[in-house]
C-alpha positions as CSV (number, residue, x, y, z in Angstrom):
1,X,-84.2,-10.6,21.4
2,X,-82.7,-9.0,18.6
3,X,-81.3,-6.2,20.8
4,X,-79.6,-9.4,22.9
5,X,-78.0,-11.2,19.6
6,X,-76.6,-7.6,18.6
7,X,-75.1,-6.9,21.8
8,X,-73.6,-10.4,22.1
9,X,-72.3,-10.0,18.8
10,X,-70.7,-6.7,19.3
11,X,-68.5,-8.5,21.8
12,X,-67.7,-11.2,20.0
13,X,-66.1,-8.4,18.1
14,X,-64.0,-6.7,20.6
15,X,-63.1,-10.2,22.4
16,X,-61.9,-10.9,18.5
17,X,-59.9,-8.0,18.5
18,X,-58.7,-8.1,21.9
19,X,-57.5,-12.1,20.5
20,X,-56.4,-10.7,17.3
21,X,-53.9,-7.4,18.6
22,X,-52.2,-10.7,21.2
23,X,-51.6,-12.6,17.9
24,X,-49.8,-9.3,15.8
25,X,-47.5,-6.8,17.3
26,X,-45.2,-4.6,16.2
27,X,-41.0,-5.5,16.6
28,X,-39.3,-4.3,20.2
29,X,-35.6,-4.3,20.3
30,X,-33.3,-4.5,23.4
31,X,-29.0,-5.3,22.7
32,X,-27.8,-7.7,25.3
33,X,-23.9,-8.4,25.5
34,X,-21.9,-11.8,26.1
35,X,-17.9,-12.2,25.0
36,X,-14.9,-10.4,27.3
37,X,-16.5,-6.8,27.6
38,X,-13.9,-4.8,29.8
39,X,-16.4,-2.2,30.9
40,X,-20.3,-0.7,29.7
41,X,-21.8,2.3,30.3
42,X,-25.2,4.1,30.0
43,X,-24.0,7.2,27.7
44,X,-26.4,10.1,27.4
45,X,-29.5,7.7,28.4
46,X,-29.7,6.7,24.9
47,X,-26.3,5.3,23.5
48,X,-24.9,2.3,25.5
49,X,-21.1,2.2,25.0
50,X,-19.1,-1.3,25.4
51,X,-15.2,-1.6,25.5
52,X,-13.8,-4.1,24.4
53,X,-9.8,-5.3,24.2
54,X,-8.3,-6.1,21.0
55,X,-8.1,-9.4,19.9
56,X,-11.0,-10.2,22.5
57,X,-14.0,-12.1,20.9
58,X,-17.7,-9.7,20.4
59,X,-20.7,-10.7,21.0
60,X,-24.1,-8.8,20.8
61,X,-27.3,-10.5,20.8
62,X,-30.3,-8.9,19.7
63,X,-33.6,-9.9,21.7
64,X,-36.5,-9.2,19.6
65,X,-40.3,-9.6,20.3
66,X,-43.5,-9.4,17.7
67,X,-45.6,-11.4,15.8
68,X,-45.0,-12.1,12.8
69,X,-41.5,-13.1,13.9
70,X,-39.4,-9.8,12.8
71,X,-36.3,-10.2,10.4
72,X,-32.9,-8.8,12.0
73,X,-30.4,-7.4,10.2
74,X,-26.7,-6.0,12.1
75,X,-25.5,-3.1,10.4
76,X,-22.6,-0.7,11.4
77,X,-21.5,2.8,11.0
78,X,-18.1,4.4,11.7
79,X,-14.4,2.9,11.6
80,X,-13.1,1.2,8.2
81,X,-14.9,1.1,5.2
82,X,-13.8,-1.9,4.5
83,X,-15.2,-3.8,7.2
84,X,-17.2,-6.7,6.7
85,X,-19.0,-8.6,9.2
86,X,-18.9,-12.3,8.4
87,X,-22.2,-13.1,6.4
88,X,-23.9,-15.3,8.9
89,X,-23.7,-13.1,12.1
90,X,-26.0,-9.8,9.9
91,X,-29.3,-11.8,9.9
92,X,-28.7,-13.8,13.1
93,X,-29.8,-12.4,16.4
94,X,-26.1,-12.4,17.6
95,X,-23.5,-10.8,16.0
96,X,-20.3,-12.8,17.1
97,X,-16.5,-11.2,15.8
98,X,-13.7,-13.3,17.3
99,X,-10.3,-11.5,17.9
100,X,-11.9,-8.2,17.2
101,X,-9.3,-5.6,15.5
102,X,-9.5,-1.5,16.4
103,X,-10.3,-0.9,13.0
104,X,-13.6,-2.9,14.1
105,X,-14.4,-0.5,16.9
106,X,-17.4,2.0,16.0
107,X,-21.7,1.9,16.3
108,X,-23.3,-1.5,15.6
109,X,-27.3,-1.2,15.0
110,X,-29.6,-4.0,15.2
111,X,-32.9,-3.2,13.3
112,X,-35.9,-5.8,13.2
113,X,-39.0,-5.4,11.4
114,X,-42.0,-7.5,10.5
115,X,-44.0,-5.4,8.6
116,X,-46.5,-4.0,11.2
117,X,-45.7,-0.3,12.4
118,X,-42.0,1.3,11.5
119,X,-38.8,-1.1,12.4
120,X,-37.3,-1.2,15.8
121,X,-33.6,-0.1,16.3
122,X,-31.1,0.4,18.8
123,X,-27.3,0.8,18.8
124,X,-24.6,0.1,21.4
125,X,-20.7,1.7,20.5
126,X,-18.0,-0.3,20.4
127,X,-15.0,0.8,21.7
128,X,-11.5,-1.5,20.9
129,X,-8.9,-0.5,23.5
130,X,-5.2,-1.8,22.3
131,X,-1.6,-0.5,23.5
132,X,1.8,-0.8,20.6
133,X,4.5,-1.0,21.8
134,X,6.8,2.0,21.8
135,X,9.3,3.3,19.2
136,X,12.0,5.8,19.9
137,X,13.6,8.0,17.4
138,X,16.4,9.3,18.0
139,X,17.7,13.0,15.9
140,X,21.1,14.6,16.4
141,X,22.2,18.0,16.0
142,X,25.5,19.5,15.8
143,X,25.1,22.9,15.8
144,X,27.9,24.6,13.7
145,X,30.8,27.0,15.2
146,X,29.4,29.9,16.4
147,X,33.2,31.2,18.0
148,X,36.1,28.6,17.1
149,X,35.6,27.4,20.7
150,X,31.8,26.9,21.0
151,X,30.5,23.7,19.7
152,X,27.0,22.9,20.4
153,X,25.5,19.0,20.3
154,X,21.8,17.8,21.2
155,X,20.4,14.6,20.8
156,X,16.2,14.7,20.7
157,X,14.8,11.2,21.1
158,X,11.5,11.1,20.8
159,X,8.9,8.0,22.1
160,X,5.7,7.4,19.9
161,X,3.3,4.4,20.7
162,X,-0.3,3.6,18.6
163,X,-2.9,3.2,21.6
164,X,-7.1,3.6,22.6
165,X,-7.6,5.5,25.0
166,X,-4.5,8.2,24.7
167,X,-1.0,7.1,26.0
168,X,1.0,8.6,28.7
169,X,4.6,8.6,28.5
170,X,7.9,9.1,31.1
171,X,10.9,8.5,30.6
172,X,13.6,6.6,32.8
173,X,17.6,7.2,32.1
174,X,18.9,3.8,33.9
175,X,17.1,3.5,37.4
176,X,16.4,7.2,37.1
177,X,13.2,9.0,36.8
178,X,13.8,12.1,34.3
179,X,10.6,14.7,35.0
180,X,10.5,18.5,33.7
181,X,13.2,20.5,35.8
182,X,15.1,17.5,37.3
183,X,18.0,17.6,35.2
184,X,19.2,20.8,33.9
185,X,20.4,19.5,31.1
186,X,17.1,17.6,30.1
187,X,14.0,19.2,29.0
188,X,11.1,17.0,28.3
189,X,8.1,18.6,26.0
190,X,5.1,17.3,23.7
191,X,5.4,18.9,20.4
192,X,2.6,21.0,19.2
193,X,2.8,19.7,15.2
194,X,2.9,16.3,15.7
195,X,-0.7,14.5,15.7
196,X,-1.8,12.4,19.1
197,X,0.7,12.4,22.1
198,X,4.3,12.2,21.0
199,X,6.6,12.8,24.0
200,X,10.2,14.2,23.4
201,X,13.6,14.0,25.7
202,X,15.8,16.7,24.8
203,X,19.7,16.3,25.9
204,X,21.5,19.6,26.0
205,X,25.0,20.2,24.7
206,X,25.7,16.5,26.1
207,X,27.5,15.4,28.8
208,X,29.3,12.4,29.8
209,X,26.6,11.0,32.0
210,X,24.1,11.7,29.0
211,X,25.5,8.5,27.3
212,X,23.2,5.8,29.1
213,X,20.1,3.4,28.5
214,X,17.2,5.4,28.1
215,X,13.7,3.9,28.5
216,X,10.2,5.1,27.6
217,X,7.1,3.7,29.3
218,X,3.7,4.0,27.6
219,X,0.8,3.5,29.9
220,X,-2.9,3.6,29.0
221,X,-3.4,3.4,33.2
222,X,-4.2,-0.7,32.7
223,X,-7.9,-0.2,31.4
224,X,-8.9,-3.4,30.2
225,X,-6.1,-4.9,31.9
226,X,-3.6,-3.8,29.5
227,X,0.0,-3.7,30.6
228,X,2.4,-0.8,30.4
229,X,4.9,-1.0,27.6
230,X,8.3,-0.1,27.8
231,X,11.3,0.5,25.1
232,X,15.0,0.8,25.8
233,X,17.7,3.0,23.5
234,X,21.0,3.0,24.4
235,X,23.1,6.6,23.2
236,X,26.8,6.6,23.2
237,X,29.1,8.6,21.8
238,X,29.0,5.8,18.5
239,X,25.4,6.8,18.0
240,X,25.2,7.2,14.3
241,X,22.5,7.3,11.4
242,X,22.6,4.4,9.3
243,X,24.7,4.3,5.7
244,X,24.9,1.7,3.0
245,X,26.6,0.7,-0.5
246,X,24.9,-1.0,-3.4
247,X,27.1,-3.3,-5.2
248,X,25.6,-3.3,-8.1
249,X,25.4,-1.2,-11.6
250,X,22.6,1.2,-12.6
251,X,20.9,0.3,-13.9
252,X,21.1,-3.2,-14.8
253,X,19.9,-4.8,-18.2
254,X,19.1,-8.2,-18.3
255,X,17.1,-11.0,-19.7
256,X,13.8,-12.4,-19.6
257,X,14.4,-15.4,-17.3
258,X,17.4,-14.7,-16.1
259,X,18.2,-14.5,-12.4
260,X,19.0,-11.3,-10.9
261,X,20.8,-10.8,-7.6
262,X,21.2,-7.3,-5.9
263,X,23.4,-7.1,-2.8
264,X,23.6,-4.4,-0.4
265,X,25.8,-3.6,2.3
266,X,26.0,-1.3,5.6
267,X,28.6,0.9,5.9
268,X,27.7,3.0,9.1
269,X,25.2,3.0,12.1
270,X,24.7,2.3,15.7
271,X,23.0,0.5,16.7
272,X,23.3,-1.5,13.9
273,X,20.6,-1.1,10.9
274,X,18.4,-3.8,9.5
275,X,18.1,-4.1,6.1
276,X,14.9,-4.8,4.0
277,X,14.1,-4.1,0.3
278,X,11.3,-2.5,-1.8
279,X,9.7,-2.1,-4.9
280,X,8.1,0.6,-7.5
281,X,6.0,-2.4,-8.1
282,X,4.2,-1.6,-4.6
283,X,5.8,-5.1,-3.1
284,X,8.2,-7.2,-4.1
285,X,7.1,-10.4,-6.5
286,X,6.2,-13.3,-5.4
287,X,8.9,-15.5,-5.8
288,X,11.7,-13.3,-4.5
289,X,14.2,-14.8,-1.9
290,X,15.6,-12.1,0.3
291,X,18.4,-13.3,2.9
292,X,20.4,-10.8,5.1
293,X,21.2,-8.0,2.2
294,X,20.9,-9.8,-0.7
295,X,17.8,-9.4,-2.8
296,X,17.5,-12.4,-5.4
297,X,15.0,-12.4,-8.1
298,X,14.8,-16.3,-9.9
299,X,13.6,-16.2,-13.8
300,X,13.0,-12.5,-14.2
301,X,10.2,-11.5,-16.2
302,X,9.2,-7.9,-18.3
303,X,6.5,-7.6,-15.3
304,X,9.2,-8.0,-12.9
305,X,11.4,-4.3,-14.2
306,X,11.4,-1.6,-12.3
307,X,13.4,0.2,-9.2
308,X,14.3,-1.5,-6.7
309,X,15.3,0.1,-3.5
310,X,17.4,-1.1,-0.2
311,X,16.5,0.6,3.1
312,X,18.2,1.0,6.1
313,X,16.8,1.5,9.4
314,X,18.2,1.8,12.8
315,X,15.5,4.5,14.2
316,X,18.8,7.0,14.1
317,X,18.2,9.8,11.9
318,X,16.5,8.9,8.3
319,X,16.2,5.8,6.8
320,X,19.0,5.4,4.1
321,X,18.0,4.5,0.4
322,X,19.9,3.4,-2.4
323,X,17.7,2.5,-5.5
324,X,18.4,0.9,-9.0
325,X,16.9,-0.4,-12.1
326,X,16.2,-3.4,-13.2
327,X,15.4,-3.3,-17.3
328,X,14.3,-6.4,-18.9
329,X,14.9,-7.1,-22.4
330,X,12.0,-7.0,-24.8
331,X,11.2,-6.5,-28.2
332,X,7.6,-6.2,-29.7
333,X,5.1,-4.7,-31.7
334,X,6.2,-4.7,-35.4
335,X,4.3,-2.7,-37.5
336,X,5.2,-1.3,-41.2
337,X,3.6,1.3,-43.7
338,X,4.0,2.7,-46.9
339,X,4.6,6.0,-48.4
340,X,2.4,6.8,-50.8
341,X,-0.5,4.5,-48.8
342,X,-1.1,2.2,-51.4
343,X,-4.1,0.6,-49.4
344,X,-6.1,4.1,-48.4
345,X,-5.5,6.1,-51.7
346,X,-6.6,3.4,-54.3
347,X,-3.9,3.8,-55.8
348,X,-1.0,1.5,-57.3
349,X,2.8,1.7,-56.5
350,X,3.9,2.9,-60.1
351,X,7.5,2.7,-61.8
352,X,9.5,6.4,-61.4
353,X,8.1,6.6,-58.2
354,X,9.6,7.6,-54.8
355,X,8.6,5.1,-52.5
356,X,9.1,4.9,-48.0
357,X,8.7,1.9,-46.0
358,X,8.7,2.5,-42.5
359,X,9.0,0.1,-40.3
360,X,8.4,0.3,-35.8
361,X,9.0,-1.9,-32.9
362,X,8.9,-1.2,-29.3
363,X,12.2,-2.2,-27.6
364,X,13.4,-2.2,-24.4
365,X,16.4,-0.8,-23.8
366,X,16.1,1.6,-26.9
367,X,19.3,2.3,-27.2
368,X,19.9,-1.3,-27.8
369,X,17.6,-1.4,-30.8
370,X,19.6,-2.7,-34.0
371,X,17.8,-2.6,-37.2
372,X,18.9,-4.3,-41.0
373,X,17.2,-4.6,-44.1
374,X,17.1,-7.7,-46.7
375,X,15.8,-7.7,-50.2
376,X,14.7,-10.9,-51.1
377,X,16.7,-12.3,-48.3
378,X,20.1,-10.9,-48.8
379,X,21.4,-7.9,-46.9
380,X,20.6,-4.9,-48.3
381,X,23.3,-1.4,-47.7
382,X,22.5,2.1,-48.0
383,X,22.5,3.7,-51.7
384,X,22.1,6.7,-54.2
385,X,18.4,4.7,-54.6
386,X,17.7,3.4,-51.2
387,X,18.3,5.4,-48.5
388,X,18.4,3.3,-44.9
389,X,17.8,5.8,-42.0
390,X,16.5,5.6,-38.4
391,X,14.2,8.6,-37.3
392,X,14.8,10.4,-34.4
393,X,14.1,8.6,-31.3
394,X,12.6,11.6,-29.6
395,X,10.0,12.3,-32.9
396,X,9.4,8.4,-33.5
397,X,11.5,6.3,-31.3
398,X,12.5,2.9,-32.2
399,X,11.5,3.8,-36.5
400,X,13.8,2.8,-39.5
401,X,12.7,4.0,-43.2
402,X,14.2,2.3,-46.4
403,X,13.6,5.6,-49.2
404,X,13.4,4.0,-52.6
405,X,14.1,6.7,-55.2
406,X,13.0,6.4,-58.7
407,X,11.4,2.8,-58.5
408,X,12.0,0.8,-60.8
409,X,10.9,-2.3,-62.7
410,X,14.1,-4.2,-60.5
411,X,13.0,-3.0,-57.6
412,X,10.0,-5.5,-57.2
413,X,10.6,-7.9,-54.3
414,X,10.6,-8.5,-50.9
415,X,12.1,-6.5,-48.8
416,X,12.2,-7.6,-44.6
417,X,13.1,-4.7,-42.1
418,X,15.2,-7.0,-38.8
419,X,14.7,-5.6,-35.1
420,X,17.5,-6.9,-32.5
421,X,19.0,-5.9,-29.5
422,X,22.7,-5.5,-29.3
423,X,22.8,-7.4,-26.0
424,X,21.2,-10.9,-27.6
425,X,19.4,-13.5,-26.2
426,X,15.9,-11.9,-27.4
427,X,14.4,-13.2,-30.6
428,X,14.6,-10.7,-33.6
429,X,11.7,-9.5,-35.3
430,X,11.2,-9.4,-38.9
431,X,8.7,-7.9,-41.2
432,X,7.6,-8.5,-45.0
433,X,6.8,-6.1,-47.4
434,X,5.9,-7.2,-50.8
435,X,6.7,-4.3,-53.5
436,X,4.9,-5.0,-56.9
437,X,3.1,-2.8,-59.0
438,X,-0.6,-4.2,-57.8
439,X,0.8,-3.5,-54.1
């Protein structure tokens, strides 16, 4: 009997066990996708690789078994840095990114654990396909005189487009197809230096039927349905590199709270160059009003000062750039001393005494800084016994000293160093020094 009840026990134990290893198991992982994939591929039997187009919505769900249920978290590696999913696709099963950008594109892991055995991952790539449209730039040489007769001119325009996968070019002059060898004026390479594909058109010592509408067609072969692209130039014989004029000084001092206008003006290129302005303040501020050439800045502030630069662009050549300055008036920072330091050495200013107050303020311009002394509120002028300088503004810019020699018992008072700019409108700054023999 009691072999029986130890036998029928030692089932109950594995039927328990059996029971129990149904109720707990350890996290599987399988990546499913939903959303506008163009295309996905087994890669290497262990990386699954889905394309995507750009501003196409993502969608990856994560289908998890286990008991416990296991926590999922979306993580991803490669592309920006700076990407961040949005907070509540990481710990849902599917990660959803609508109108995906190509810095989005890269490995996307789903990992779920629950605590029994090590977490369960897998990874699918992401790949963003997108297609710019093309620019053409366009470069002219005019070779010098190599006999008095010989003149040599070639134009180089050159057809660049941003694109996943790589971008294949050709080029069209009118209805024509231009290829390697079909013109003997035209030679058509990809240069070795320039990063991605980058096809040039080379035009030879130019002829009249070189001056024509030129178009470039960039073609990614319409994966994911993406269209070609095309761009049109047209060279004549006005083809120029752009040129402008600022009509306005440099640089230009104003102040606080005035309003600023800077106007500049083409005076060359075709096809005509578009204007737009920038800043050594890394953009422009905030309330600035540009319109056609004319940069406006309303209620300048000291924040506000710096260069300010107008660019002209017509994909001819380089960009032309005139800069200037903007210098806001200011006028801050006050700050005196004494010579002897009455208030480090213990010591009291005593009668016979040579005495030096110095007094500093930051100004901007500089060379604007105006400074005066008072004694006791009336002016005071340069003497055998006080001696007014200002220090050289390379040693100790924006300094003025009042030198009293021999002090005497008359010499008590107050005595007020004035800061002012000779253009006005800023406030002036004044300083007190009280000279008594307890100072």
């Amino acid at each position: 009997m009691d072999l029986i009840i130890c036998v029928l026990g030692l089932l109950a134990l594995i039927v328990e066990g059996i029971r129990c290893q149904g109720v707990y198991a350890p996290p599987t992982v399988r990546i499913i996708h939903s959303g506008h994939a163009c295309n996905v591929e087994e890669e290497r039997h262990t990386e699954r690789v889905y394309t995507i187009r750009e501003g196409e919505t993502l969608e990856l769900t994560c289908l998890v078994t286990g008991h416990p249920r296991p926590q999922i978290r979306w993580t991803k590696t490669a592309g920006s840095v700076s990407d961040r999913f949005q907070d509540s696709s990481v710990f849902n099963e599917t990660l959803h990114i609508a109108k995906i950008l190509r810095t989005q594109g890269g490995r996307y892991y789903c990992k779920a654990e629950n605590g029994l055995g090590s977490p369960a991952i897998k990874s699918i790539r992401v790949d963003v396909y997108y297609l710019d449209d093309p620019v053409v730039t366009v470069h002219q040489s005019i070779g010098e005189a190599k006999e008095q007769f010989y003149y040599e001119r070639t134009v180089f325009l050159r057809c660049v487009a941003n694109s996943n996968p790589p971008v294949r070019y050709s080029w069209h002059r009118g209805r024509e197809v231009l290829t390697q060898g079909s013109d003997k004026g035209v030679e058509i390479y990809e240069p070795f230096f320039t990063q991605g594909e980058t096809k040039i058109l080379k035009l030879k010592n130019l002829r009249p039927q070189d001056y024509a509408n030129y178009s470039c067609i960039a073609s990614v072969r319409n994966v994911c349905g993406i269209p070609d692209r095309s761009v049109i130039f047209r060279l004549t014989n006005k083809t120029a590199s752009p040129s402008i004029k600022l009509l306005v000084e440099d640089p230009i001092v104003v102040n606080p709270g005035q309003t600023v206008s800077l106007v500049c003006i083409t005076t060359g290129g075709e096809p005509p160059p578009t204007l737009t302005w920038v800043s050594s303040n890394d953009s422009l501020p905030q309330r600035s009003v540009v319109k056609g050439g004319t940069l406006t800045l309303p209620a300048i502030t000291s924040d506000e000062a710096g260069i300010y630069s107008c660019v002209a662009s017509n994909n001819v050549g380089n960009p032309a750039k005139k800069s200037t300055t903007i210098v806001v008036r200011a006028l801050k920072k006050g700050r005196f001393w004494i010579t002897p330091d009455p208030y480090h050495n213990d010591d009291n200013i005593q009668i016979g005494r040579e005495v030096k107050i110095s007094c500093q303020v930051e100004a901007t311009p500089p060379e604007e800084l105006t400074f005066s002394w008072l004694k006791n509120g009336r002016a005071l002028r340069s003497s055998e016994r006080m001696v007014i300088t200002q220090t050289d503004p390379d040693i100790s810019p924006g300094t003025t000293n009042l030198d009293i020699i021999d002090l005497k018992f008359t010499d008590f008072g107050t005595y007020t160093c004035v800061a002012a700019l000779k253009g006005g409108g800023i406030p002036e700054i004044s300083i007190d020094v009280n000279i008594s023999s307890t100072t």
